[in-house]
C-alpha positions in Angstrom: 80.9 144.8 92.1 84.1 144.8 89.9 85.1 142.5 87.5 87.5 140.0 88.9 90.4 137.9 86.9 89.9 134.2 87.4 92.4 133.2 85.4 95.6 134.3 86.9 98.7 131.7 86.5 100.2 133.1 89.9 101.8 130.0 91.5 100.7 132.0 95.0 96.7 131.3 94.3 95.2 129.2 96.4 92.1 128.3 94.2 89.2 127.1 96.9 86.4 124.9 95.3 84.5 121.8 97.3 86.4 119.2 96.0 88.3 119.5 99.6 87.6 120.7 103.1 88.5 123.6 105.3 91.7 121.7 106.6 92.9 120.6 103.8 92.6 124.2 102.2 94.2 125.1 106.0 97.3 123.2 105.5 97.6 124.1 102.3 97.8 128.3 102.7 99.7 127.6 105.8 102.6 126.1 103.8 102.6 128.4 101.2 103.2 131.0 103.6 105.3 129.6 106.1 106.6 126.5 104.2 107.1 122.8 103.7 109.6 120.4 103.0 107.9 117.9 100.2 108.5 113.6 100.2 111.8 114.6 98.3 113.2 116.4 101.2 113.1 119.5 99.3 111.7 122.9 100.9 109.0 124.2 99.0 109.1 128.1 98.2 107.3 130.6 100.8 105.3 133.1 99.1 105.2 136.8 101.4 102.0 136.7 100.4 99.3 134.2 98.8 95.7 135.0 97.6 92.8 132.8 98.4 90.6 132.6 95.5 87.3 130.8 95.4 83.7 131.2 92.9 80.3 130.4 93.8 79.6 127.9 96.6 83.1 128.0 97.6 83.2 131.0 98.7 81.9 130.4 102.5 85.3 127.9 102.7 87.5 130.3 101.2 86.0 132.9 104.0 86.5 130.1 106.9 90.0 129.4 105.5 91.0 133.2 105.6 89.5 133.4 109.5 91.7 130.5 110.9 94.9 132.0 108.8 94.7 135.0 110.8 93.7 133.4 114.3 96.4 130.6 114.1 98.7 133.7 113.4 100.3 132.3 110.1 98.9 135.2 108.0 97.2 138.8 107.5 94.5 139.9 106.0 95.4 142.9 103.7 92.9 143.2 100.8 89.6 141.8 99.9 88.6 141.9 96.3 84.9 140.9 95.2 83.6 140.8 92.0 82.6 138.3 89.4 84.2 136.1 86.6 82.9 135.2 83.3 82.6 131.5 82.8 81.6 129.9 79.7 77.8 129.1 81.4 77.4 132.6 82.7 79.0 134.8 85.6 79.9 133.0 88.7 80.3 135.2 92.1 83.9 135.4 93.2 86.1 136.5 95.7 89.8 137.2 96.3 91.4 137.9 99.6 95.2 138.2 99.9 96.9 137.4 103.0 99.9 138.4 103.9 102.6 136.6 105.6 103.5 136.5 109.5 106.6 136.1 109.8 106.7 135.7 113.5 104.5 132.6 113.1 105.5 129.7 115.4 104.3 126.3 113.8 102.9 124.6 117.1 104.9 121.4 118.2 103.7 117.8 116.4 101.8 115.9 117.4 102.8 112.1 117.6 100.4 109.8 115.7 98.2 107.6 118.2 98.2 103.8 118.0 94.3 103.0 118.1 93.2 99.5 118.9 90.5 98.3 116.6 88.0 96.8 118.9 88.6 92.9 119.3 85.9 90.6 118.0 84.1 88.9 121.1 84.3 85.4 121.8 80.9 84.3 121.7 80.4 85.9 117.8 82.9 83.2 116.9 81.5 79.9 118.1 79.2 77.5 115.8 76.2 78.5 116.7 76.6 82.0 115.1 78.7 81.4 112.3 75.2 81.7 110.0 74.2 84.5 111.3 78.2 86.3 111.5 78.6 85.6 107.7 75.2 87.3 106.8 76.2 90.5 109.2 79.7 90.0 107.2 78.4 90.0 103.6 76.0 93.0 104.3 79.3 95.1 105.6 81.5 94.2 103.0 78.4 94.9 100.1 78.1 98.0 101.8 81.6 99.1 101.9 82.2 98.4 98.4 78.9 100.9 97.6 80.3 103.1 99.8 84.2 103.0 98.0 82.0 103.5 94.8 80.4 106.6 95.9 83.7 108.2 97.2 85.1 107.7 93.6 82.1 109.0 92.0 81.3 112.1 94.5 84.5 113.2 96.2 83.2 112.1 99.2 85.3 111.5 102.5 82.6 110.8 105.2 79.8 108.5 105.1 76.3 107.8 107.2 74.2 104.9 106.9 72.1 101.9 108.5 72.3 98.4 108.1 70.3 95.7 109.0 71.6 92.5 109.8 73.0 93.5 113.4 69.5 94.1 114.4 70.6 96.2 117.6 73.7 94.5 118.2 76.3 96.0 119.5 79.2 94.0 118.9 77.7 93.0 115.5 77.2 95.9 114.6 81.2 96.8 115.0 81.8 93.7 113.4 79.7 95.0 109.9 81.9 98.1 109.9 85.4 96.7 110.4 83.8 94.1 107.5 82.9 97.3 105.1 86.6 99.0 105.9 88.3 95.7 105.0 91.1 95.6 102.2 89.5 94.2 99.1 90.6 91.1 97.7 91.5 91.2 93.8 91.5 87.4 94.0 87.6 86.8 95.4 84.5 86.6 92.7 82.7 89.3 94.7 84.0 92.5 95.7 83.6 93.1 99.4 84.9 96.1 101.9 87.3 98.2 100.5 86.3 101.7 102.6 88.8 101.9 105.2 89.7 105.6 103.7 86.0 107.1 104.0 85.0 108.0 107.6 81.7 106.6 109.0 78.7 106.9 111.0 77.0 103.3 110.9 73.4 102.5 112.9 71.1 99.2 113.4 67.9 98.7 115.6 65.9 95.7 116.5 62.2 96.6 116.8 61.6 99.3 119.0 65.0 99.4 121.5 68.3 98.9 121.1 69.6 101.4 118.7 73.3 101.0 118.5 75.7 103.0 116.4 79.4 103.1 115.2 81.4 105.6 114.1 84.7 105.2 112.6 87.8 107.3 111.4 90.5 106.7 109.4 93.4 106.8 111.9 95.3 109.2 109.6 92.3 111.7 109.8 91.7 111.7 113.6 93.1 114.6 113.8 90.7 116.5 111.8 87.6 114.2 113.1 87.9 112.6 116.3 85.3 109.9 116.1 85.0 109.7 120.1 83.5 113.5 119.7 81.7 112.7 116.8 79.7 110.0 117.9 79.3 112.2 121.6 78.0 115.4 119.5 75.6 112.8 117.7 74.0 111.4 121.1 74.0 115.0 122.6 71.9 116.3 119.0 69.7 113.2 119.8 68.6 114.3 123.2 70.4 111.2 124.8 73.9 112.8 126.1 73.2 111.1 129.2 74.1 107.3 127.7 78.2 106.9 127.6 79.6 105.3 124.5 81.3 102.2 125.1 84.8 102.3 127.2 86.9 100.8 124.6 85.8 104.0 122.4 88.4 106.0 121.0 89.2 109.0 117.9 89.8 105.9 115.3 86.4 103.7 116.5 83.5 104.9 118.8 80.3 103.0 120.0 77.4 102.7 121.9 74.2 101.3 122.6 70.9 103.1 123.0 67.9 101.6 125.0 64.8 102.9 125.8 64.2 104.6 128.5 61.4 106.5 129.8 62.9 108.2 132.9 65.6 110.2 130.8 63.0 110.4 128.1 64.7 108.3 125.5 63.1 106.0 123.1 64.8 104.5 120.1 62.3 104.5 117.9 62.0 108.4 117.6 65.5 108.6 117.6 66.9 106.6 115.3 65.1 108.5 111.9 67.8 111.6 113.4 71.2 109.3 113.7 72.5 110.4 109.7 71.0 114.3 109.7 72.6 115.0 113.4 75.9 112.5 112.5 76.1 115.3 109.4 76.0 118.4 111.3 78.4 117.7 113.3 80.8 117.0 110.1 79.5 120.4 108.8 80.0 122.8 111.5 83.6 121.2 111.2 83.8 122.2 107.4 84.4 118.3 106.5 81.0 118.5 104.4 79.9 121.1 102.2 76.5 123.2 103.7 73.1 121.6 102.9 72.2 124.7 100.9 75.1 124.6 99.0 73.6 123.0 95.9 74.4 125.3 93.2 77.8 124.1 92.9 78.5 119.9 91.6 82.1 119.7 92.6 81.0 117.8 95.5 78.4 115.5 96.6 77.2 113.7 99.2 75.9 110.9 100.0 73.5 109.4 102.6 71.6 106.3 103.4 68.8 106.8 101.2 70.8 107.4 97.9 71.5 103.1 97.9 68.4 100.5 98.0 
């Protein structure tokens, strides 16, 4: 081990820590090597070379970033330096790998940004005889969306897993709850309510014992990175129910289903649904959207679950 400078001013550091993901950290090394053009319409500088610096808990993204450099053929590996740095509360493993710059790299073509339909309210949640019961589902989604904004400001957090209650293993309510907790909030209303539109989201409700039905919802500027279709698909498949489809209308943006019991294909909704947020995470993890459960010797980031509200 060799002492390492952490404290370069090199403009061509790309400084990892968790207060972003892997494809954020991706983009960013990928234009500093290959280039930009910024809001202003000016062309950012290209650097032959870049070094991708990160301490402590960071490190495993800063190793992950490095990987998809070289496999998406924007960069090269040329040196690895490890070491440590001296920080004010002690000495923080750190690492420093520089990659050099391809410059046969082909940026791959663009993708055009999908129009996703938000799914349409149904009919029979609008008449008189559920209005009661549509504005208590309401109130809990939009109460929950702003706890949910709060976290995100307090935590860094982009992606969220939770329960709620007043759907009760509906469906179509349960939709309903989350569109109410991604709502704009209103400056001009005494209570806050919504306001989480940015923050992705896995969402469950049960009756009893059946019905377990769950949401999961992406910001449509982020589909790219988390494709809520395959979220919600890798969630059922952890859950040991890949065999129930998530509802037709699903797409990257919103994706749902409904889980009922069912004893032939060995599913029952009760055991299931204590496994909906831990399995929803994984997925989010093996992605690099959410730090590493273990990773809790570094407070850049945090995150949340169901349990950390009443």
């Amino acid at each position: 081990m060799v002492a390492v400078d952490g404290n370069s001013g090199d403009d061509n550091v790309l400084r990892i820590s968790r207060a972003h993901n892997v494809p954020f950290y991706l983009r960013a090394g990928t234009n500093f090597l290959q280039g930009v053009t910024g809001k202003d319409g000016v062309e950012k500088k290209i650097f032959d070379s870049i070094v991708v610096s990160a301490l402590g808990a960071a490190i495993p993204t800063a190793a992950t970033v490095t990987d998809l450099l070289e496999k998406n053929k924007v960069g090269v590996v040329e040196k690895i330096q490890t070491g440590y740095t001296e920080l004010e509360y002690g000495k923080r493993p750190h690492i420093m790998v520089t990659v050099k710059r391809n410059p046969e790299y082909v940026a791959p073509p663009k993708k055009e940004k999908a129009s996703f339909k938000v799914p349409e309210t149904p009919e029979a949640l609008t008449t008189d005889k559920m209005e009661k019961k549509m504005k208590k589902v309401l109130k809990e989604g939009g109460k929950r969306g702003v706890e949910i904004e709060g976290a995100s400001d307090m935590g860094g957090i982009k992606y969220f897993c939770c329960k709620v209650e007043e759907p009760a293993g509906n469906l179509d309510m349960l939709v309903e709850s989350v569109k109410a907790m991604n709502a704009k909030s209103d400056p001009s209303e005494e209570e806050r309510k919504g306001g989480s539109g940015h923050i992705g989201k896995t969402v469950w409700s049960m009756d009893v014992d059946n019905n377990l039905c769950v949401c999961a919802y992406v910001p449509a500027a982020e589909t790219d990175l988390c494709n809520a279709k395959a979220w919600l698909e890798n969630t059922l498949e952890l859950l040991g129910a890949k065999v129930v489809p998530v509802r037709e209308d699903s797409n990257a943006h919103y994706a749902q289903v409904l889980i009922q019991n069912n004893s032939e294909t060995n599913i029952f909704c009760l055991k299931m649904r204590d496994y909906v947020i831990q399995h929803s995470y994984t997925f989010l993890r093996a992605k690099g959207l959410i730090p590493d459960a273990d990773d809790d010797d570094d407070d850049d980031e945090m995150v949340f679950g169901d349990d950390d509200f009443p």
